[in-house]
N, CA, C and O atoms as a Maestro MAE file, in Angstrom:
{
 s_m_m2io_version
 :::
 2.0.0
}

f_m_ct {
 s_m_title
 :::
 protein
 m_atom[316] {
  # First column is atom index #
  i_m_mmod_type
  r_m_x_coord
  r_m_y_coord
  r_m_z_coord
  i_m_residue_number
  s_m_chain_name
  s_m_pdb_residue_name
  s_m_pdb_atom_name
  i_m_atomic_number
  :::
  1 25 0.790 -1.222 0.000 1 A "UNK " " N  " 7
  2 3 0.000 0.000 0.000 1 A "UNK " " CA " 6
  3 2 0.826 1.277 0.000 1 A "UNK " " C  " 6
  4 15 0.344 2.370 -0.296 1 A "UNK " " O  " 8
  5 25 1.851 1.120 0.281 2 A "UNK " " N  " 7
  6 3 2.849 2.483 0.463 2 A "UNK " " CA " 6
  7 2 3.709 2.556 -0.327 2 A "UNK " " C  " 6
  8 15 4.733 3.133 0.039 2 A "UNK " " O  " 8
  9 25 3.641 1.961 -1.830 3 A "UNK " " N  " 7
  10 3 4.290 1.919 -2.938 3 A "UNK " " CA " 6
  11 2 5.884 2.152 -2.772 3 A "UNK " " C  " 6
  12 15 6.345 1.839 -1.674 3 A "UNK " " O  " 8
  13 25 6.575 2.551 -3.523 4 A "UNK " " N  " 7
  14 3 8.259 2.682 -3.156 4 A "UNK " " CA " 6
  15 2 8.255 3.744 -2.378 4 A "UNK " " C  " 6
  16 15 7.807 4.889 -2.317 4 A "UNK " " O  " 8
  17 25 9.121 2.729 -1.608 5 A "UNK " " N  " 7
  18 3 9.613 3.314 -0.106 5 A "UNK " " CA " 6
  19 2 11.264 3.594 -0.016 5 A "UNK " " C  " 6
  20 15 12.150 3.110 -0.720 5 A "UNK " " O  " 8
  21 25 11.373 4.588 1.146 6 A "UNK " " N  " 7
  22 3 12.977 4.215 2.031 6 A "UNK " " CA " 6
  23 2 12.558 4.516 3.380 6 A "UNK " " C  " 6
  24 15 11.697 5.204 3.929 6 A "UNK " " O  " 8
  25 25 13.544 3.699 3.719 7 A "UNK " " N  " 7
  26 3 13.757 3.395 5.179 7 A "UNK " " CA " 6
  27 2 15.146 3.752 6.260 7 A "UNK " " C  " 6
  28 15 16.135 3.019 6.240 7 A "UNK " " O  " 8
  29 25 15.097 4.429 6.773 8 A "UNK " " N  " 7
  30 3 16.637 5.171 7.035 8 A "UNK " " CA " 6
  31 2 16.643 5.018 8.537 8 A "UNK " " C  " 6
  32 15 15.561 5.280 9.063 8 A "UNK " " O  " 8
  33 25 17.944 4.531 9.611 9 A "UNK " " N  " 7
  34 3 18.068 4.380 10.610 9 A "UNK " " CA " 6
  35 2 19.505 5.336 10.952 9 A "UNK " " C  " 6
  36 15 20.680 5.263 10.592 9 A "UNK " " O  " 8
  37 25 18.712 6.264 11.852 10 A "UNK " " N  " 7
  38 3 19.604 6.948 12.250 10 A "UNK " " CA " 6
  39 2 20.272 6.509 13.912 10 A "UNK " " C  " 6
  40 15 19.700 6.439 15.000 10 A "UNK " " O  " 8
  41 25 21.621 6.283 13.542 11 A "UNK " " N  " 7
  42 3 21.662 5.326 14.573 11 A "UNK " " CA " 6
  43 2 21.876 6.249 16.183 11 A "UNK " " C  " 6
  44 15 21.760 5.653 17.254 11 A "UNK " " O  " 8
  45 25 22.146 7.513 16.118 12 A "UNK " " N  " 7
  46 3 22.580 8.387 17.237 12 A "UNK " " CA " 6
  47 2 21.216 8.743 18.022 12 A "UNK " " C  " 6
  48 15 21.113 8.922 19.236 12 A "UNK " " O  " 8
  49 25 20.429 8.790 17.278 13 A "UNK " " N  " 7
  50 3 18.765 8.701 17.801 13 A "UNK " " CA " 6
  51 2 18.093 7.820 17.883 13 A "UNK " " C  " 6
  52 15 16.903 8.058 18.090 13 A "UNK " " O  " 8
  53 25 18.526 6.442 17.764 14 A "UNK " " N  " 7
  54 3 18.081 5.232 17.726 14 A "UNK " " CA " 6
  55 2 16.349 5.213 17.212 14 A "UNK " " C  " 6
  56 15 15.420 4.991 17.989 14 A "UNK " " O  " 8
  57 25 16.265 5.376 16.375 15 A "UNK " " N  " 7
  58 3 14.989 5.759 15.674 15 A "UNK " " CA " 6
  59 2 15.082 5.350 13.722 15 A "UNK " " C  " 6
  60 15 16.138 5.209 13.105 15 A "UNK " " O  " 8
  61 25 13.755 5.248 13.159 16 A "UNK " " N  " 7
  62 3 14.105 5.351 11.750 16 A "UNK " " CA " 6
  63 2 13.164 6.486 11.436 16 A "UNK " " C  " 6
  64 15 12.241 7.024 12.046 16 A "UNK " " O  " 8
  65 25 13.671 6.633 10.396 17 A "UNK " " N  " 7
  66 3 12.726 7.500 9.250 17 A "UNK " " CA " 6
  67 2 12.367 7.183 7.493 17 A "UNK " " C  " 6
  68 15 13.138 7.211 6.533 17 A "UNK " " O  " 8
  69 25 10.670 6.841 7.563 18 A "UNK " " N  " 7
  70 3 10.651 6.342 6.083 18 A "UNK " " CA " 6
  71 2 9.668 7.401 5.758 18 A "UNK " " C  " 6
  72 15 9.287 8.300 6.507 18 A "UNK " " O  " 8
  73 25 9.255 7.133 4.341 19 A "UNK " " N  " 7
  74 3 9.621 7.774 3.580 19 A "UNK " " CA " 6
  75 2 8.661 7.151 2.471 19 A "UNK " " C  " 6
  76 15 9.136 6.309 1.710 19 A "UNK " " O  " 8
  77 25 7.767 7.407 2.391 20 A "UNK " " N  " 7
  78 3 6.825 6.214 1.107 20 A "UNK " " CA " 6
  79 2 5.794 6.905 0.098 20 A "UNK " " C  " 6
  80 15 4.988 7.738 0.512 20 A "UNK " " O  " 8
  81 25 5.862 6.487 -1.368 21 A "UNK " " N  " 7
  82 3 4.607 6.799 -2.255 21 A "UNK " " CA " 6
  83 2 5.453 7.590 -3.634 21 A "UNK " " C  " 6
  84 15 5.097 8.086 -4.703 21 A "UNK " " O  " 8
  85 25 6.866 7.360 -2.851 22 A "UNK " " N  " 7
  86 3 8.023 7.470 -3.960 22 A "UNK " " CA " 6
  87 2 7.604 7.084 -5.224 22 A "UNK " " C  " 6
  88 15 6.990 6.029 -5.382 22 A "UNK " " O  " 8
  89 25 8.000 8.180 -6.570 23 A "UNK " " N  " 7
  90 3 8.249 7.877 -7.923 23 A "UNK " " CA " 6
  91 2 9.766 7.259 -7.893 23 A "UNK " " C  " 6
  92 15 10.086 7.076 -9.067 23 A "UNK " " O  " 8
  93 25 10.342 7.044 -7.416 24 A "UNK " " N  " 7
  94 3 11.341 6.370 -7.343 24 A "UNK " " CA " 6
  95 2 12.749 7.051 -6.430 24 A "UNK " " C  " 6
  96 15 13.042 8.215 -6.160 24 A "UNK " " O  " 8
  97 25 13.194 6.182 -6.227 25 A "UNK " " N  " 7
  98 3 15.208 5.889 -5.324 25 A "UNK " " CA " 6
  99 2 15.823 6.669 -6.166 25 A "UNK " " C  " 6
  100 15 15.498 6.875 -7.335 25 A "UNK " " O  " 8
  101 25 17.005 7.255 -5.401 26 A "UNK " " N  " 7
  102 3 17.959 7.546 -6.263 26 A "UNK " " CA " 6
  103 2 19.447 6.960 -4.903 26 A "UNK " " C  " 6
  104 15 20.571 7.462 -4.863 26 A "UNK " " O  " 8
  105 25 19.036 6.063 -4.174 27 A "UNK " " N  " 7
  106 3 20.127 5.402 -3.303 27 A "UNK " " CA " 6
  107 2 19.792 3.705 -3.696 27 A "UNK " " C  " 6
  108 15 19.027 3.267 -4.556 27 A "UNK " " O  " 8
  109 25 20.549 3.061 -2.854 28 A "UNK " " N  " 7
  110 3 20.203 1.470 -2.823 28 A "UNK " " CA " 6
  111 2 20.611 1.240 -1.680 28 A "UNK " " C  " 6
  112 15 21.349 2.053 -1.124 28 A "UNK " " O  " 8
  113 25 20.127 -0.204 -0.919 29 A "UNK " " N  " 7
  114 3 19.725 -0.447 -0.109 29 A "UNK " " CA " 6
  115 2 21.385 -0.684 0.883 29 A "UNK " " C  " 6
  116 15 22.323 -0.941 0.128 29 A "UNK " " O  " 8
  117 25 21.702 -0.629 2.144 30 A "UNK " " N  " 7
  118 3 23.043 -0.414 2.655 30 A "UNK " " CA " 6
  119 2 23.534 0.911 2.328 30 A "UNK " " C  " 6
  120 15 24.601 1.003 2.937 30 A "UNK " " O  " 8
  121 25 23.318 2.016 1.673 31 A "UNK " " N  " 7
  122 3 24.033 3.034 1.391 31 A "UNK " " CA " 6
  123 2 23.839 4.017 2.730 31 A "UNK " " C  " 6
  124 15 22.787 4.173 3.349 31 A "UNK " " O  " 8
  125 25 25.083 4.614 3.004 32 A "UNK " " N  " 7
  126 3 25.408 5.480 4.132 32 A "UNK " " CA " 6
  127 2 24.742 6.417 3.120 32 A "UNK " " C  " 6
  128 15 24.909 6.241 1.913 32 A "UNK " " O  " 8
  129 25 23.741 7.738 3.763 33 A "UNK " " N  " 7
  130 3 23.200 8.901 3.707 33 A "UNK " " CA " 6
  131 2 23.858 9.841 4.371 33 A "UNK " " C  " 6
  132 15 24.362 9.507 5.443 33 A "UNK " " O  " 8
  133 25 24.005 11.173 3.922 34 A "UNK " " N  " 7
  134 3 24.409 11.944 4.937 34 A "UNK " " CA " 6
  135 2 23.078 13.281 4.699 34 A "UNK " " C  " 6
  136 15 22.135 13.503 3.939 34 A "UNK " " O  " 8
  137 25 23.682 13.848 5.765 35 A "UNK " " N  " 7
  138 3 22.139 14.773 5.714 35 A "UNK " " CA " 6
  139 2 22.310 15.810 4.602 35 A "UNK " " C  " 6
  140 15 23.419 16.228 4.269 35 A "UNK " " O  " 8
  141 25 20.801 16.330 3.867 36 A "UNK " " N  " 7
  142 3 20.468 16.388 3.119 36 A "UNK " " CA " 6
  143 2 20.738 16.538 1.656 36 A "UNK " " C  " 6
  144 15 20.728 17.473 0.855 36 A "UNK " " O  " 8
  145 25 21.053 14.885 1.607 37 A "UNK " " N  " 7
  146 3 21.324 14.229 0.379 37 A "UNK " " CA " 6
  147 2 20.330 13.574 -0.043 37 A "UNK " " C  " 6
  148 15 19.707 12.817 0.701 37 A "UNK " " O  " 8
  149 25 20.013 13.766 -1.345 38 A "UNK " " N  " 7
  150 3 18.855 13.195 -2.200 38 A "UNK " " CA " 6
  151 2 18.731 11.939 -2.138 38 A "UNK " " C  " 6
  152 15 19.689 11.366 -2.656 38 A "UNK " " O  " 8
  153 25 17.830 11.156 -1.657 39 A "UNK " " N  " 7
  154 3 17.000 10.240 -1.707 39 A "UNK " " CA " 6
  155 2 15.647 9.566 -2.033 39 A "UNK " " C  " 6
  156 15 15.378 8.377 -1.855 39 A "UNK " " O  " 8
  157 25 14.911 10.440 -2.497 40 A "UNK " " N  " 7
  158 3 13.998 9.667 -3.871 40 A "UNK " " CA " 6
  159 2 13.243 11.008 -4.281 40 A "UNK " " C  " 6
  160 15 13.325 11.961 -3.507 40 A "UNK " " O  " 8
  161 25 12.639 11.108 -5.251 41 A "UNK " " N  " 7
  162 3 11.277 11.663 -5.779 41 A "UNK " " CA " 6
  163 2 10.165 11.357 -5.413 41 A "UNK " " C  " 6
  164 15 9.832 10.183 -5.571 41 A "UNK " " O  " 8
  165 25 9.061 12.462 -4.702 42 A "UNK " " N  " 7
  166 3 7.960 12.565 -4.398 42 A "UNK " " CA " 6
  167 2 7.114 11.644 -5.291 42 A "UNK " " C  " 6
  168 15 7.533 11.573 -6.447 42 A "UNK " " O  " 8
  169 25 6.125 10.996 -5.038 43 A "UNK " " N  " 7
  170 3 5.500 10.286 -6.465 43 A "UNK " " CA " 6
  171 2 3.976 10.249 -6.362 43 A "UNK " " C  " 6
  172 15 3.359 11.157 -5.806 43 A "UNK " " O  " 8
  173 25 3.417 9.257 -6.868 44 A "UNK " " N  " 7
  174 3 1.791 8.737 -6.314 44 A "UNK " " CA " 6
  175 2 2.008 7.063 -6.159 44 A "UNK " " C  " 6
  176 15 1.015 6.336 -6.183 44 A "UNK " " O  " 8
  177 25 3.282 6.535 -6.010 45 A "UNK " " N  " 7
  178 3 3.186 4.933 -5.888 45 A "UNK " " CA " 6
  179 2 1.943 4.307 -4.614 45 A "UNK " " C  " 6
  180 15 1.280 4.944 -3.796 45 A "UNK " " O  " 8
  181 25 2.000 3.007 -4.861 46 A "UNK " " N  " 7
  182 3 1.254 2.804 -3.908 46 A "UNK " " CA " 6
  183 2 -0.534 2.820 -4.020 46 A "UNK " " C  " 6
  184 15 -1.080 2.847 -5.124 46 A "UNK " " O  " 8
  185 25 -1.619 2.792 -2.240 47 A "UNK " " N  " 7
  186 3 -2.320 3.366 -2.525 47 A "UNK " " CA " 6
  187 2 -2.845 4.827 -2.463 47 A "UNK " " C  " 6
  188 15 -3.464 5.135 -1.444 47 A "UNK " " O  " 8
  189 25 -2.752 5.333 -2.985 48 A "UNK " " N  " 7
  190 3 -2.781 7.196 -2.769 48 A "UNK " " CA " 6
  191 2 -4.252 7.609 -3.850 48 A "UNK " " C  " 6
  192 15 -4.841 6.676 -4.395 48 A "UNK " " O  " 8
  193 25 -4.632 8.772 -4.020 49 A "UNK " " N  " 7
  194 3 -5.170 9.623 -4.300 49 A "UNK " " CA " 6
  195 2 -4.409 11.023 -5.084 49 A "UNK " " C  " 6
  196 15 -5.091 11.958 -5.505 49 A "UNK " " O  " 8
  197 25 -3.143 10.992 -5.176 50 A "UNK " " N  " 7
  198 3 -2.512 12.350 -5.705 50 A "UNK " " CA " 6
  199 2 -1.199 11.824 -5.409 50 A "UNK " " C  " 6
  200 15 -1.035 10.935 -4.573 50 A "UNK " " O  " 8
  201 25 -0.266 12.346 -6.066 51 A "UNK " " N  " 7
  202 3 0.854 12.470 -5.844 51 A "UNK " " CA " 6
  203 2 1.576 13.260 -4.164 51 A "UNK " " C  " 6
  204 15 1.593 14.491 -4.194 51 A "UNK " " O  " 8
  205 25 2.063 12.668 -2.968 52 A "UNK " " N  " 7
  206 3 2.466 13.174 -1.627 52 A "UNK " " CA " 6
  207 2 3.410 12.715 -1.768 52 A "UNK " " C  " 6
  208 15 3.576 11.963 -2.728 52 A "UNK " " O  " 8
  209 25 4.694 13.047 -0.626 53 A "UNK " " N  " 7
  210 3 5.202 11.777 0.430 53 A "UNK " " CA " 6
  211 2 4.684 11.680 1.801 53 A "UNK " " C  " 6
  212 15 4.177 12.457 2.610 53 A "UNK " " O  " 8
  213 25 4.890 10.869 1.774 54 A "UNK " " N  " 7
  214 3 4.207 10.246 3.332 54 A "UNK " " CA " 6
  215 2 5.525 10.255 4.277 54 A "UNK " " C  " 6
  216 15 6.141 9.234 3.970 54 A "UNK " " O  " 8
  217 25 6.091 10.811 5.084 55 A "UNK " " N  " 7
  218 3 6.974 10.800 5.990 55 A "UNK " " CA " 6
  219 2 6.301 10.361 7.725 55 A "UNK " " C  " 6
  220 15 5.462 10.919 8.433 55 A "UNK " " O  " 8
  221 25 6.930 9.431 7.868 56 A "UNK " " N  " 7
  222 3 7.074 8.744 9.314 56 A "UNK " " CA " 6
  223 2 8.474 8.321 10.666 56 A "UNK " " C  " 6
  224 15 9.384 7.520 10.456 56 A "UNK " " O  " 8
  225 25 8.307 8.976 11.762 57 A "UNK " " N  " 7
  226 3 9.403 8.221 12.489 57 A "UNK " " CA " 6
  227 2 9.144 7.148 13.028 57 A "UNK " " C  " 6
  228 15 7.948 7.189 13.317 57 A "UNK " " O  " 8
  229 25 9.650 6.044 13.383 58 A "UNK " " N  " 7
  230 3 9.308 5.089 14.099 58 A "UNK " " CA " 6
  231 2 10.621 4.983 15.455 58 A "UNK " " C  " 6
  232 15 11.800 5.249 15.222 58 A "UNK " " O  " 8
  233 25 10.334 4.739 16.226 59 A "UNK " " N  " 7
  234 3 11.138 4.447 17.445 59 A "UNK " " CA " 6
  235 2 12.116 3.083 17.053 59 A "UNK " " C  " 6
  236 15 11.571 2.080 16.592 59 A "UNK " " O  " 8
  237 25 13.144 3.114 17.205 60 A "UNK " " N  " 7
  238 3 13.974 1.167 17.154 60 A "UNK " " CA " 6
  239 2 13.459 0.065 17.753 60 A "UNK " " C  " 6
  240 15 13.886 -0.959 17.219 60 A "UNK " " O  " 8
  241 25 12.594 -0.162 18.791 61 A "UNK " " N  " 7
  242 3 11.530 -1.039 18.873 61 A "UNK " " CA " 6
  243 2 9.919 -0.482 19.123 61 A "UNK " " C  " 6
  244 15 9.385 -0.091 20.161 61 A "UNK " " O  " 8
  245 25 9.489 -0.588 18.015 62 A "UNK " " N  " 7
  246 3 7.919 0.004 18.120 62 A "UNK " " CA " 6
  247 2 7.229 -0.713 18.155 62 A "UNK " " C  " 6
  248 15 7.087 -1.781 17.559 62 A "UNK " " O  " 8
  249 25 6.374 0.102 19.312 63 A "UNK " " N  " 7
  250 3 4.854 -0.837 19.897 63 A "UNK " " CA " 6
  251 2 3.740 -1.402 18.284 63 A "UNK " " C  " 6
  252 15 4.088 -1.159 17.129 63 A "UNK " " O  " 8
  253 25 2.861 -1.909 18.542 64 A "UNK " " N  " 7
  254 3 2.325 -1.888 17.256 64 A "UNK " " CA " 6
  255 2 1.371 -1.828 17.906 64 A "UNK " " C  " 6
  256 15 0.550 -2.640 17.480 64 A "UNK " " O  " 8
  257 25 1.040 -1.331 18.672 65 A "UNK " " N  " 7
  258 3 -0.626 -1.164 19.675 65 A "UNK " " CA " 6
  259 2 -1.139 0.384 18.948 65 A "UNK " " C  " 6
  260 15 -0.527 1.364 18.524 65 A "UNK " " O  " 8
  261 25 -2.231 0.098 19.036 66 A "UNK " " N  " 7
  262 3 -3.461 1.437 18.177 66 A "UNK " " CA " 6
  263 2 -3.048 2.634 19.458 66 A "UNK " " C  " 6
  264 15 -2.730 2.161 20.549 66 A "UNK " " O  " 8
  265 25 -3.061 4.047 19.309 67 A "UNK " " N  " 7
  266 3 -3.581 4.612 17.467 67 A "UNK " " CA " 6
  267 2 -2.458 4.919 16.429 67 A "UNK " " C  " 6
  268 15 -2.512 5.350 15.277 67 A "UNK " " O  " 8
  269 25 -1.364 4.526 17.279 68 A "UNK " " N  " 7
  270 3 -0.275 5.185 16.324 68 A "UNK " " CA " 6
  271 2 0.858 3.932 15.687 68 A "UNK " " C  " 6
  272 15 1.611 4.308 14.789 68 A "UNK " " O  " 8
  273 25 0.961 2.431 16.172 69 A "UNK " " N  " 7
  274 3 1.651 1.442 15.780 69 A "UNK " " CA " 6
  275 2 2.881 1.772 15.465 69 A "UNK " " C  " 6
  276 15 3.601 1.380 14.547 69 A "UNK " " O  " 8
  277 25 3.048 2.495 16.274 70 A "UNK " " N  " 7
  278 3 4.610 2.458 16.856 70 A "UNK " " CA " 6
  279 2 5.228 3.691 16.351 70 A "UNK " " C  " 6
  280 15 6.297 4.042 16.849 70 A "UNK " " O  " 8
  281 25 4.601 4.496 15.283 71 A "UNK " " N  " 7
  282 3 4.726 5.700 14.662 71 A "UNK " " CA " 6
  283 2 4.754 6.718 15.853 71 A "UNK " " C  " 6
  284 15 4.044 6.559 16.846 71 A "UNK " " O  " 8
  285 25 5.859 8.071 15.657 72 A "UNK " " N  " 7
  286 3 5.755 9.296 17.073 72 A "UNK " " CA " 6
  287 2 5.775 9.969 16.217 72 A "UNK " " C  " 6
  288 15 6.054 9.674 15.055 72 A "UNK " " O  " 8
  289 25 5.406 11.255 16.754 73 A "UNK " " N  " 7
  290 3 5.020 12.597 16.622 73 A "UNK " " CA " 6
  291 2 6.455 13.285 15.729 73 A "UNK " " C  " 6
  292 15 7.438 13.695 16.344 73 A "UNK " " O  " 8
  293 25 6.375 13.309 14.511 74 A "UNK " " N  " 7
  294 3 8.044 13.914 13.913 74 A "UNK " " CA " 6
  295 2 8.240 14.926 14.059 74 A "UNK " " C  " 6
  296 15 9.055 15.334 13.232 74 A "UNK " " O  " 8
  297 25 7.773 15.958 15.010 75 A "UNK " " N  " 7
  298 3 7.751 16.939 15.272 75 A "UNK " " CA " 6
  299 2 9.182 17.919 16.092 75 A "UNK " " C  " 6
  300 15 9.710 19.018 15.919 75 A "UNK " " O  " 8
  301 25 9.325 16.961 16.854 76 A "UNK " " N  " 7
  302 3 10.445 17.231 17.598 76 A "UNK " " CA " 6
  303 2 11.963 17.104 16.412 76 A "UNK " " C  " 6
  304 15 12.930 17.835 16.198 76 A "UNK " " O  " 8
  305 25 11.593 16.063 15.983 77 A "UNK " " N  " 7
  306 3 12.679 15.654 14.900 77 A "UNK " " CA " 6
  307 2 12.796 16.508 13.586 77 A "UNK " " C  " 6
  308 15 13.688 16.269 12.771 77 A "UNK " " O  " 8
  309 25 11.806 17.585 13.385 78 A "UNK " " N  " 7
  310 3 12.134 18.830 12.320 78 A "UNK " " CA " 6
  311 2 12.410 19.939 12.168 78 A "UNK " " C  " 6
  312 15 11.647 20.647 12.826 78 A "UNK " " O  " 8
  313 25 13.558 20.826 11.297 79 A "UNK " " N  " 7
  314 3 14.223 22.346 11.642 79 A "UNK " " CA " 6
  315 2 12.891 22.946 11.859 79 A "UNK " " C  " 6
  316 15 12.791 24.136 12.160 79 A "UNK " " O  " 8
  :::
 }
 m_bond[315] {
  # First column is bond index #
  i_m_from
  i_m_to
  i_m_order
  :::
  1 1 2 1
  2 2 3 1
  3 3 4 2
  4 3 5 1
  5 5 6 1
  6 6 7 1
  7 7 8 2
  8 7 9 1
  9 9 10 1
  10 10 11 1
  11 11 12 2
  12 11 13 1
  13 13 14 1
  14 14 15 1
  15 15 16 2
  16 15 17 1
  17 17 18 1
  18 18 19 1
  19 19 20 2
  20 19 21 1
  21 21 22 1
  22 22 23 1
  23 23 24 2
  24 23 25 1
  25 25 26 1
  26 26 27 1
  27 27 28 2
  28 27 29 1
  29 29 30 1
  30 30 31 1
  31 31 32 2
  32 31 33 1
  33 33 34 1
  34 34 35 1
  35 35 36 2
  36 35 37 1
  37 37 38 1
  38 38 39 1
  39 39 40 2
  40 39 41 1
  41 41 42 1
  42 42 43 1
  43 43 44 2
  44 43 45 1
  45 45 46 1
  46 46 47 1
  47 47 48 2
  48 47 49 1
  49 49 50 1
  50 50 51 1
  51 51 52 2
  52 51 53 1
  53 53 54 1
  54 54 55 1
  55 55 56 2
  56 55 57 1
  57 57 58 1
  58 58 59 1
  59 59 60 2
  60 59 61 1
  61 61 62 1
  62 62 63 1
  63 63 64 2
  64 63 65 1
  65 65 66 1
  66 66 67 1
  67 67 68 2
  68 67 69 1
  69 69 70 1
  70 70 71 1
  71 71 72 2
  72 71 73 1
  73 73 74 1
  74 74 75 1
  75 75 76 2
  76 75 77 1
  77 77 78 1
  78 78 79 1
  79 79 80 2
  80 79 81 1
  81 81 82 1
  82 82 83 1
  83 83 84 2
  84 83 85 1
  85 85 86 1
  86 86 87 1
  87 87 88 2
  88 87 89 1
  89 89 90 1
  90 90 91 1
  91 91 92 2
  92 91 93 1
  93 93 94 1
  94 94 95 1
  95 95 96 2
  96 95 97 1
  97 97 98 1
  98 98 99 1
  99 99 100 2
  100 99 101 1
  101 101 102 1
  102 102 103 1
  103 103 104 2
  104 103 105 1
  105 105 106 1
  106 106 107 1
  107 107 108 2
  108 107 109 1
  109 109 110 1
  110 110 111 1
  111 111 112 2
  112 111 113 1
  113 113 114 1
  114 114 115 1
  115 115 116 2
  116 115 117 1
  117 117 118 1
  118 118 119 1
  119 119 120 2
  120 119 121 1
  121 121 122 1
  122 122 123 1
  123 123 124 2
  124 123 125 1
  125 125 126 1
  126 126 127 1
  127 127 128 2
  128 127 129 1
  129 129 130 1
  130 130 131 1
  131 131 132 2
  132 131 133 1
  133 133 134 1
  134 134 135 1
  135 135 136 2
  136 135 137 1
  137 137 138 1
  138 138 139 1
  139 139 140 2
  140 139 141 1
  141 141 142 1
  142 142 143 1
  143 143 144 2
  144 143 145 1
  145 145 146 1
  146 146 147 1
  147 147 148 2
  148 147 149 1
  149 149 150 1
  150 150 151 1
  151 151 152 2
  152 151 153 1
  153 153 154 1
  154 154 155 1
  155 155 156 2
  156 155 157 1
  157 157 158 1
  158 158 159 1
  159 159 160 2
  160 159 161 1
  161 161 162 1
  162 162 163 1
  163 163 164 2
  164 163 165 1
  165 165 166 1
  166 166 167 1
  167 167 168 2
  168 167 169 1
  169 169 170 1
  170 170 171 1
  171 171 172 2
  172 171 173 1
  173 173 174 1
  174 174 175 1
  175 175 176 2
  176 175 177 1
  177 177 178 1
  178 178 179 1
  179 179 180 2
  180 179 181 1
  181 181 182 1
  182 182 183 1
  183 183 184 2
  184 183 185 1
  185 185 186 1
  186 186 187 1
  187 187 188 2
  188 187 189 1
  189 189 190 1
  190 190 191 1
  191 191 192 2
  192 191 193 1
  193 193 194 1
  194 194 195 1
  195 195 196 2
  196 195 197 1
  197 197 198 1
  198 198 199 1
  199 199 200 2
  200 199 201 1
  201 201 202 1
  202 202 203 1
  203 203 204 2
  204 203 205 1
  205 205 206 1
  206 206 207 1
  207 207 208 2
  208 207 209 1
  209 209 210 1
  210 210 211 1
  211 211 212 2
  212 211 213 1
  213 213 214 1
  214 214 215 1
  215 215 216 2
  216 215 217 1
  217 217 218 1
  218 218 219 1
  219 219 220 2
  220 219 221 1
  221 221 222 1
  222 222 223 1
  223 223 224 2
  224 223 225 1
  225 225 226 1
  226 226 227 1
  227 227 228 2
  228 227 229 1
  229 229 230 1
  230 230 231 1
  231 231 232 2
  232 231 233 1
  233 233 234 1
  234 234 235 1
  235 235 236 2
  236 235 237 1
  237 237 238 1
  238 238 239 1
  239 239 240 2
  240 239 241 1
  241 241 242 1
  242 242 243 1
  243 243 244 2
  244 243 245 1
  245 245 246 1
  246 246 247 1
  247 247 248 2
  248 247 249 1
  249 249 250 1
  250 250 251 1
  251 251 252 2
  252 251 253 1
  253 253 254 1
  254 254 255 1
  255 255 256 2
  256 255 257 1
  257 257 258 1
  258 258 259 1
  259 259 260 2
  260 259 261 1
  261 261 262 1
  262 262 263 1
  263 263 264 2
  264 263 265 1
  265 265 266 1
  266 266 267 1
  267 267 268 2
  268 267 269 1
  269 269 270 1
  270 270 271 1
  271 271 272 2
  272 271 273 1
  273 273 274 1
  274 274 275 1
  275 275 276 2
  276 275 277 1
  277 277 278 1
  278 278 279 1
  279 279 280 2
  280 279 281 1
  281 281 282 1
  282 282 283 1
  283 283 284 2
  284 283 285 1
  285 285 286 1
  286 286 287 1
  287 287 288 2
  288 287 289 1
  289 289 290 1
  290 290 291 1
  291 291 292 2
  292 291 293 1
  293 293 294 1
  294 294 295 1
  295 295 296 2
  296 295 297 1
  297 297 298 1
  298 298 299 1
  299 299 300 2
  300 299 301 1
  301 301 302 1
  302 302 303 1
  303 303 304 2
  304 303 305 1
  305 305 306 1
  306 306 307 1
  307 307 308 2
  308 307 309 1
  309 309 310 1
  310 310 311 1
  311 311 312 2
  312 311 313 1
  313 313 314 1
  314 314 315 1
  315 315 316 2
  :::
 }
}
């Protein structure tokens, strides 16, 4: 349902960040990222309604209990 994705683990925050509904990658999978370096095109993959990205943090072990399945607030985590 979340068509092409990335998935990024930042290991100093022990947390990930994905990233889904991508027109496509421009990394592959194992590649060190550094910050803000290009990593895919916005798209409509997936199931969507319009072209978005969908951005999510997840914690390094996430609950999967309702309402949020393990997903936090990325709020803290943006300039």
């Amino acid at each position: 349902p979340a068509g092409i994705c990335v998935l990024l683990w930042h290991p100093g925050k022990n947390l990930y960040t994905g990233y889904a509904h991508l027109s496509r990658t421009v990394i592959d999978s194992g590649n060190t990222v550094k910050k803000g370096q290009l990593i895919g095109y916005s798209g409509n993959t997936g199931q969507v309604t319009g072209p978005h990205l969908h951005f999510e943090v997840l914690p390094a072990n996430p609950s999967i209990k309702p309402p949020y399945y393990g997903r936090i607030n990325p709020r803290p985590y943006l300039p």
